[in-house]
GUPALO-203947 format. One record per residue (C-alpha): residue in one letter; x, y, z. Coordinates in steps of 0.5 Angstrom, whole numbers, plus 2048, in hexadecimal, padded with zeros to 3 digits. Example, Ala and Ser with C-alpha at 12.3 -4.5 7.8 and 13.67 -1.06 7.14 Angstrom:
2
a8197F7810/s81B7FE80E/
//
This chain:
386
x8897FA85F/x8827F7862/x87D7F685C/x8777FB85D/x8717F785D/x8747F4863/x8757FC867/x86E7FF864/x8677FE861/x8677FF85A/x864806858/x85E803855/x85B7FD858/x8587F8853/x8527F984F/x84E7F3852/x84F7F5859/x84B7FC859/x8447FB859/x8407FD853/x83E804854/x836804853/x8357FF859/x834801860/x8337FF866/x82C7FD867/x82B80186E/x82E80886A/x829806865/x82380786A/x82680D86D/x825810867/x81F80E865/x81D81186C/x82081886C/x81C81E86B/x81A821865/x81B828865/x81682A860/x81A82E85C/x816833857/x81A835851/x81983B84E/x81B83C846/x81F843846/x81E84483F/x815844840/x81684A846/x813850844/x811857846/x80B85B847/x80A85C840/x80985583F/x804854846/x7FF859844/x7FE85683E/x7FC851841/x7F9854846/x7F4858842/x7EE854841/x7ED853849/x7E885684D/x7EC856854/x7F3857855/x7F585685B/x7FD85985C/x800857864/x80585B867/x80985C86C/x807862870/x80E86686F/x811864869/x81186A864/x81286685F/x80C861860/x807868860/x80B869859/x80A863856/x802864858/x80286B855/x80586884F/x80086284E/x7FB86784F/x7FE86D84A/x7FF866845/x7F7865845/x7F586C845/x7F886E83F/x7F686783B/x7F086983D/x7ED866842/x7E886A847/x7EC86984D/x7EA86A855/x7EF86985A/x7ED865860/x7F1866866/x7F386386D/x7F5869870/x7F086D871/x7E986A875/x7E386B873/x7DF870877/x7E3876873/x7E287486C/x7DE87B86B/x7E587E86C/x7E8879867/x7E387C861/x7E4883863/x7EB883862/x7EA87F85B/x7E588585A/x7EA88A85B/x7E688D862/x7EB88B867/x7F288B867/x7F8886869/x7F9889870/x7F2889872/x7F188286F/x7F587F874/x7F388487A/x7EC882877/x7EE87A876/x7F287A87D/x7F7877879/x7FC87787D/x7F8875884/x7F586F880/x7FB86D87B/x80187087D/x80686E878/x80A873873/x80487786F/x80987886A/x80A871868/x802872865/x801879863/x80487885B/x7FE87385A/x7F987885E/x7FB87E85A/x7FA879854/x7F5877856/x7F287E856/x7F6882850/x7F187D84C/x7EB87C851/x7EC875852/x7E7872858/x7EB87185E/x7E786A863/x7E886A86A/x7E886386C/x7EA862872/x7E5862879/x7E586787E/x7EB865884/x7E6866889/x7E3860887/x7E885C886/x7EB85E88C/x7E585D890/x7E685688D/x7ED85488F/x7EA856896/x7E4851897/x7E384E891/x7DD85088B/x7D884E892/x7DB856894/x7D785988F/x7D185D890/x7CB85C88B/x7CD863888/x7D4860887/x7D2859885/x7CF85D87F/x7D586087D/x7D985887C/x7D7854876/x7D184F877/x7D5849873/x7DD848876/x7DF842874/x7E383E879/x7E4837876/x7EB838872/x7F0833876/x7F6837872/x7F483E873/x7F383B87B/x7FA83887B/x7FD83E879/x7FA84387D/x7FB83F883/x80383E881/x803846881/x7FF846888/x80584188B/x80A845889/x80784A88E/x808848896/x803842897/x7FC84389A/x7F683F89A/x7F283C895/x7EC841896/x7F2846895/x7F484388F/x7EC84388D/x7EB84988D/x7F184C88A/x7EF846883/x7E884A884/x7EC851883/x7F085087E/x7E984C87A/x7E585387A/x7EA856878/x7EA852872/x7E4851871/x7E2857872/x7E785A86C/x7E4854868/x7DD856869/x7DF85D868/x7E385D862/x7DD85785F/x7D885C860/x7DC86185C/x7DD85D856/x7D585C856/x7D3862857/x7D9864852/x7D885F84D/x7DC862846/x7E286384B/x7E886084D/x7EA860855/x7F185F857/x7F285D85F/x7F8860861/x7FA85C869/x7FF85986E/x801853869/x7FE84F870/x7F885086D/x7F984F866/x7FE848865/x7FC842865/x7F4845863/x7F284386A/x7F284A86C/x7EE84F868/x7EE84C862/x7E9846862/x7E4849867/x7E384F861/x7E284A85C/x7DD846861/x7D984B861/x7DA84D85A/x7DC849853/x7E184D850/x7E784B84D/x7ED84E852/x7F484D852/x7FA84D858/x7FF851858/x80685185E/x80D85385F/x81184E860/x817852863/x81884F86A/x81584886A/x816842867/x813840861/x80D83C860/x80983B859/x80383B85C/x804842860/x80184685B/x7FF846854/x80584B853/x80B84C856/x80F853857/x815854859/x81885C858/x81E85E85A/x81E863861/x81C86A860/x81C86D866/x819875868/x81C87A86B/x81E87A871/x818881875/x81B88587A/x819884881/x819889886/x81B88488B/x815884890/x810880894/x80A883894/x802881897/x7FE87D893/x7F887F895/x7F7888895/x7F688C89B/x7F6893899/x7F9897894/x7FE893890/x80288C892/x80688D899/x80D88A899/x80E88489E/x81588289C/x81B883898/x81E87E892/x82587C894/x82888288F/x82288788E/x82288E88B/x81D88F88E/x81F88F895/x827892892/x824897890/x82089A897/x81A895896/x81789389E/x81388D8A0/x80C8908A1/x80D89489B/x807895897/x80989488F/x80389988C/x80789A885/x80C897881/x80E89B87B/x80889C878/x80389887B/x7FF899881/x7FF893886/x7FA890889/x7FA889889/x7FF883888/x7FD883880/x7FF88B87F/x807888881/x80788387C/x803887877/x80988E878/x80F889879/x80D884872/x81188886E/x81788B872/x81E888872/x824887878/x82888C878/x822892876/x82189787B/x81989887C/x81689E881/x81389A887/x80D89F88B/x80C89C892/x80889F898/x80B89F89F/x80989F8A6/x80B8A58A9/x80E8A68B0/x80A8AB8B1/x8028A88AE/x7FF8A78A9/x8048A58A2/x8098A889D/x80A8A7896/x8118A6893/x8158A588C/x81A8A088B/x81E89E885/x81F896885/x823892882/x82088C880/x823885881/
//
C-alpha cells in the first residue's frame, strides 16, 4: 500500500512555513494607509431623547429656528409641539413664518385678534396663489396660535420682488422696490455660495449670470426673513421667536440663522428633521427624526380650472382622467359658481370648499351654462368626489 505522504500533502503544513500573521506585504501595507476614511459618526443610543428633553434645553434661547419639509405632516407637528413646550413653560412665544409674505401682516394680526376668520385669512393672504401647499399641514399651529393670542410674523419678501429678481437681477428693481429689499445682504459665505449653486446645478444649466441671479434670490429671501424676525426680537425684547421655514433655510445656520444673529445678539438655537437625509452632526443644533403622519386624502371634483378669474365663478378648461365632475353632467366652459355651501369666485374659494371634504363623499356642485338660445343657464349637480 503506498505510504501517504508519498500520494498527499499533510492536512497541515508546517508551522514554519506560514507566515506570521501580523506581517504584511509592504505594498498592502500602503493601500491601506491611502484608502478613504468614511467619517463615521457614531450616535450613542442610549443619550437619544425626545421633545421633552429638547425644550428643556431649549427654553432659554431667544430664536428658535425649526426647518421643515414643506409637506411633512409630521415636521408641522413637531413645530407645533415645540411651540406648545415653551408656551406652557412659560415663555412669551411669537411664531415667525416663511409661508406668508410680508405685505399681509395686518391680516395675520387680525386673525389672531379674532376679527377675521381662517377662510378670509387665506383669500385675504393669497395663500394659495403664493404658497400653494396643503394648508392643513399649518392650520393646528395657526388655530393654537390664536386660541391663546400668540403673534403670528410674516417673514417672508413679497414674490413679485423675488421674481422680478430671478429675471434681471437686483439691478431690475425700481428705487420703490429697492426700498423693500434689505440694505445689508451678506454675500461672502463660501459654504452658503457652494450650496445654493449645488442646488442650482441640479436644474438644466445655464450661464453664470443665470446662476447670480438665482444666489441673488435666494439671499433676499434669507435675509430679508432674518431682517424680519431680527426686528421682531428688538421690538420685542421679553419674547421668545420661533422660525418655522423650509430646512434649506435653516441647516447648517447658513441660511437664516446666522443672518438674524448678525443683526441681532441673542442666543438661537437650530433645530431639523433628519428624515430623508443623510447624517451630519453639524446639520443642526438638534436633530429629529419623526415617524410618518400622513393627512387625509381631500376629495377632488376632478377638474381643471382658469387660474386667472373672468366673470362669475371659475370655468372648466378640462377634466381629470377620472373626474366626478365630468361623470356627473359637468362640461368644459362651465362656470363652477357654488360647491356645497360656498360661493366660488376665485381659485382659493375651491381650496377653501374642498379642504375638509373626503373621496367618496357626494357634494351639490352649481355651474352656469351657455345656452344655445343666449345668454346662460344655472344648473345642479350631485358630484361624487374622487
Amino acid at each position: 500500500m503506498p505510504a501517504l505522504a508519498d500520494d498527499a500533502e499533510p492536512a497541515t503544513a508546517p508551522a514554519e512555513s506560514t507566515p506570521p500573521a501580523a506581517a504584511a506585504p509592504a505594498d498592502q501595507a500602503d493601500q491601506a494607509d491611502a484608502l478613504p476614511s468614511p467619517q463615521t459618526a457614531v450616535i450613542d443610543s442610549a443619550t437619544i431623547t425626545g421633545l421633552d428633553a429638547l425644550l428643556e434645553r431649549i427654553a432659554d434661547r431667544r430664536v428658535v429656528f425649526v426647518g421643515e419639509s414643506h409637506d411633512a405632516y409630521e415636521d408641522h407637528l413637531n413645530q407645533l409641539a415645540i411651540i406648545q413646550g415653551l408656551h406652557q413653560r412659560g415663555k412669551a412665544v411669537g411664531i415667525g413664518m416663511e409661508f406668508f409674505q410680508q405685505p399681509f401682516q395686518p391680516y395675520l394680526d387680525a386673525y389672531v385678534a379674532g376679527e377675521l376668520d381662517e377662510a378670509e385669512l387665506l383669500r385675504q393672504t393669497e395663500y394659495f396663489e403664493r404658497w400653494r401647499f396643503d394648508y392643513r399641514l399649518y392650520r393646528p399651529i395657526l388655530r393654537y396660535a390664536r386660541e391663546h393670542g400668540l403673534p403670528l410674523v410674516a417673514l417672508n419678501i413679497e414674490r413679485e420682488i423675488t421674481e422680478k429678481v430671478g429675471d434681471g437681477g437686483i439691478d431690475a428693481l425700481t428705487e420703490a422696490e429697492r426700498a423693500r429689499i434689505p440694505a445689508e445682504i451678506d454675500r461672502d459665505d463660501v459654504h452658503y455660495r457652494g450650496r445654493i449653486k449645488a442646488v442650482f446645478d441640479m436644474h438644466p444649466k445655464d450661464d453664470d449670470a443665470a446662476f447670480e441671479r438665482f444666489l441673488d434670490v435666494q439671499l433676499l429671501w434669507d435675509e430679508g426673513m432674518a431682517e424680519r424676525a431680527a426686528d421682531w426680537l428688538q421690538g420685542n425684547p421679553d419674547k421668545t421667536l420661533v422660525v418655522l421655514a423650509g430646512v434649506g433655510h435653516v441647516e447648517y445656520g447658513h441660511g437664516i440663522p446666522s443672518r438674524v444673529t448678525r443683526r441681532v445678539d441673542v442666543p438661537a438655537v437650530t433645530v431639523v428633521s433628519g428624515a430623508g437625509r443623510p447624517f451630519d452632526p453639524a446639520m443642526a443644533d438638534f436633530v429629529l427624526y419623526p415617524s410618518q403622519v400622513d393627512l387625509p386624502r381631500t376629495g377632488l371634483l376632478g377638474v381643471m380650472l382658469e387660474t386667472e378669474p373672468d366673470g362669475e365663478g371659475l370655468g372648466v378648461q378640462a377634466f381629470a382622467e377620472t373626474s366626478g365632475a365630468k361623470d356627473a353632467g359637468v362640461k368644459q366652459g362651465d362656470r363652477i359658481v357654488r360647491v356645497g355651501d360656498s360661493p366660488i369666485a376665485s381659485y382659493a374659494d375651491i381650496r377653501i370648499a374642498l379642504m375638509d371634504s373626503r373621496p367618496g363623499q357626494r357634494l351639490p356642485v352649481e355651474i352656469r351654462r351657455q345656452s344655445l338660445l343666449g345668454g346662460t343657464e344655472l344648473l345642479r349637480f350631485e358630484v361624487e368626489l374622487h
